[in-house]
C-alpha positions in Angstrom: 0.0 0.0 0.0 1.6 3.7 -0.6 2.1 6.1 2.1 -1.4 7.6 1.8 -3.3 4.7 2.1 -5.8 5.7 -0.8 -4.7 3.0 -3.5 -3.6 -0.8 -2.5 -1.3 -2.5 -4.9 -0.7 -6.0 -3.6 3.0 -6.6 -3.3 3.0 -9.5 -6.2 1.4 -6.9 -8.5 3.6 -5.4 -11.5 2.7 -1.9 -11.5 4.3 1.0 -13.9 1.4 3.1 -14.4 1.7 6.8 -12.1 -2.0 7.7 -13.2 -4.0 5.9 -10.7 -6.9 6.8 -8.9 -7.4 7.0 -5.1 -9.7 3.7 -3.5 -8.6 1.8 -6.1 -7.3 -1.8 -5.7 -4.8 -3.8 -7.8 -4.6 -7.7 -6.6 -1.9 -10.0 -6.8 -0.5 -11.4 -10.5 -1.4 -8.5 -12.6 0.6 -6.0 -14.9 -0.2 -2.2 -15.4 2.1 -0.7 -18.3 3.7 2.3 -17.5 1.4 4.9 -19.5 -2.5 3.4 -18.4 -4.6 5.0 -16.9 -6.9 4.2 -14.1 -9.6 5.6 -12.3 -10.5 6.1 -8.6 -12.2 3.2 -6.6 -11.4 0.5 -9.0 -11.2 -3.1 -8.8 -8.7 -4.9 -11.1 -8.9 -8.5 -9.8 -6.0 -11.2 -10.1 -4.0 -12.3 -13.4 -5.3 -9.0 -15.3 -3.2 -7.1 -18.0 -3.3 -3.3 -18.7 -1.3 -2.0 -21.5 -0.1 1.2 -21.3 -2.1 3.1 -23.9 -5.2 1.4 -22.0 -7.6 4.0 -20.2 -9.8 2.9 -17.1 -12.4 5.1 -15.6 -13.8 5.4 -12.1 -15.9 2.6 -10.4 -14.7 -0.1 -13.0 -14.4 -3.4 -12.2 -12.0 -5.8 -14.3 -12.6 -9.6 -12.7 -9.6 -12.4 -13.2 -7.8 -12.7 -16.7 -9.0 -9.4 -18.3 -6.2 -7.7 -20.8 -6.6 -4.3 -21.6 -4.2 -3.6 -25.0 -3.4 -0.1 -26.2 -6.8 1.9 -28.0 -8.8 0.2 -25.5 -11.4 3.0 -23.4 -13.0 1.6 -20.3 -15.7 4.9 -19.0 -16.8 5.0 -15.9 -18.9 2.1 -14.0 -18.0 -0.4 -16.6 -18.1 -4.4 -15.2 -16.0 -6.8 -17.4 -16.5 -10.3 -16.2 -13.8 -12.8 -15.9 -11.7 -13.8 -19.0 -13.2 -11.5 -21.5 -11.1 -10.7 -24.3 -10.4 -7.3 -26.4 -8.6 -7.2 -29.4 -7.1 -4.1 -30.9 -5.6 -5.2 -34.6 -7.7 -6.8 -37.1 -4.9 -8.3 -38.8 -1.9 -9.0 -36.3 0.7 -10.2 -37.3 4.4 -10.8 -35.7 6.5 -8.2 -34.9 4.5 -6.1 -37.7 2.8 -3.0 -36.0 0.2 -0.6 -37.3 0.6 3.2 -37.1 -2.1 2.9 -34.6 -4.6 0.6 -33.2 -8.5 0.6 -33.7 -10.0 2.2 -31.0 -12.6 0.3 -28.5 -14.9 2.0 -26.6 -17.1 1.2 -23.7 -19.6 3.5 -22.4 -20.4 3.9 -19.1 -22.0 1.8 -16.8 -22.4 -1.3 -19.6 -21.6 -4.3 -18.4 -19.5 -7.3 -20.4 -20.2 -11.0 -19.7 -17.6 -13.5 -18.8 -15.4 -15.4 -21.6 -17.2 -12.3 -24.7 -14.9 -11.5 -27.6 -14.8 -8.0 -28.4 -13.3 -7.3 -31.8 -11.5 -4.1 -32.1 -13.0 -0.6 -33.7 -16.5 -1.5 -31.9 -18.4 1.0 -29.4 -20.2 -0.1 -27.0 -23.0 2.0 -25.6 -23.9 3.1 -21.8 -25.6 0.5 -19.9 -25.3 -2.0 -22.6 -25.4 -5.6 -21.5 -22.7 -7.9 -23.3 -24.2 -11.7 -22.6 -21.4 -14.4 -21.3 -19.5 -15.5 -24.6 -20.9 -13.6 -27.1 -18.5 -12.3 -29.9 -19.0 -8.7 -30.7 -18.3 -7.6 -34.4 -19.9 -4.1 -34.4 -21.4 -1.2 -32.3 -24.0 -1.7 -29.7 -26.8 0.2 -28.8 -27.0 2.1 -25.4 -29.2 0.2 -22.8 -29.1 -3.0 -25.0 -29.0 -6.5 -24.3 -26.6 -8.6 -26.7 -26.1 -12.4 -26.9 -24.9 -15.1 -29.4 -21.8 -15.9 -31.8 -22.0 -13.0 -33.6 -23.7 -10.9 -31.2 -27.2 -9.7 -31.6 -29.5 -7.7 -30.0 -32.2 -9.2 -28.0 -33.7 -6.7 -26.5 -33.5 -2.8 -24.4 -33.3 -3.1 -20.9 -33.5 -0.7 -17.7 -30.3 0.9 -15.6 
């Protein structure tokens, strides 16, 4: 824990980043890139990855084996459930690198089911609702409810 006691890093946590926000928490096995950026009163749970042109609002939690790669925006009050996977490069390759990466945005307060696939250059609106294991190709609606391989919408839900 630092001096001020606002933002716990467990001691087995790799941590670069400066930009951190007070109450947040950082558990044990994970690496924050020197550059990221993360909000205040966070939660970035075990074995997560955060590259360091990743951004993190406030209130976010990140459960076990989430990885964060550059381009990827978290806003505020965003839930991503354990092992769900962003991509930033539609066409990686080795040690071939694009002038930039495709941006990824989630919108506050939406929520992302564990083990969903979110393919890079996608928005995804407030309070939208990513269903466990869905693949997500293209934008989704604010307030919507997604599900299936690819992702569709199922219906609009409430906050």
């Amino acid at each position: 824990m630092n001096s001020d006691n606002s933002i716990f890093i467990h001691p087995l946590a790799d941590v670069q980043a400066t930009e951190i926000g007070a109450g947040t928490k950082i558990w044990q096995f994970n690496v924050v890139a020197a550059g990221a950026r993360i909000g205040k009163n966070c939660n970035i749970s075990a074995h997560c990855f955060i590259e360091g042109g990743a951004v993190v609002g406030d209130n976010v939690t990140l459960k076990c084996g989430v990885y964060l790669w550059d381009g990827i925006t978290l806003e505020s009050d965003v839930f991503v459930g354990p092992g769900a996977l962003f991509t930033n490069d539609m066409f990686p390759r080795s040690k071939v690198y694009p002038e930039s990466f495709l941006r990824t945005t989630v919108c506050e307060g939406a929520s992302i089911g564990a083990g969903a696939v979110l393919t890079p250059g996608i928005t995804i609106g407030r309070h939208a609702m990513i269903a466990a294991g869905a693949v997500v190709k293209r934008d989704v609606e604010p307030f919507s409810l997604v599900r299936g391989v690819p992702a569709r919408h199922v219906r609009f839900i409430d906050v």
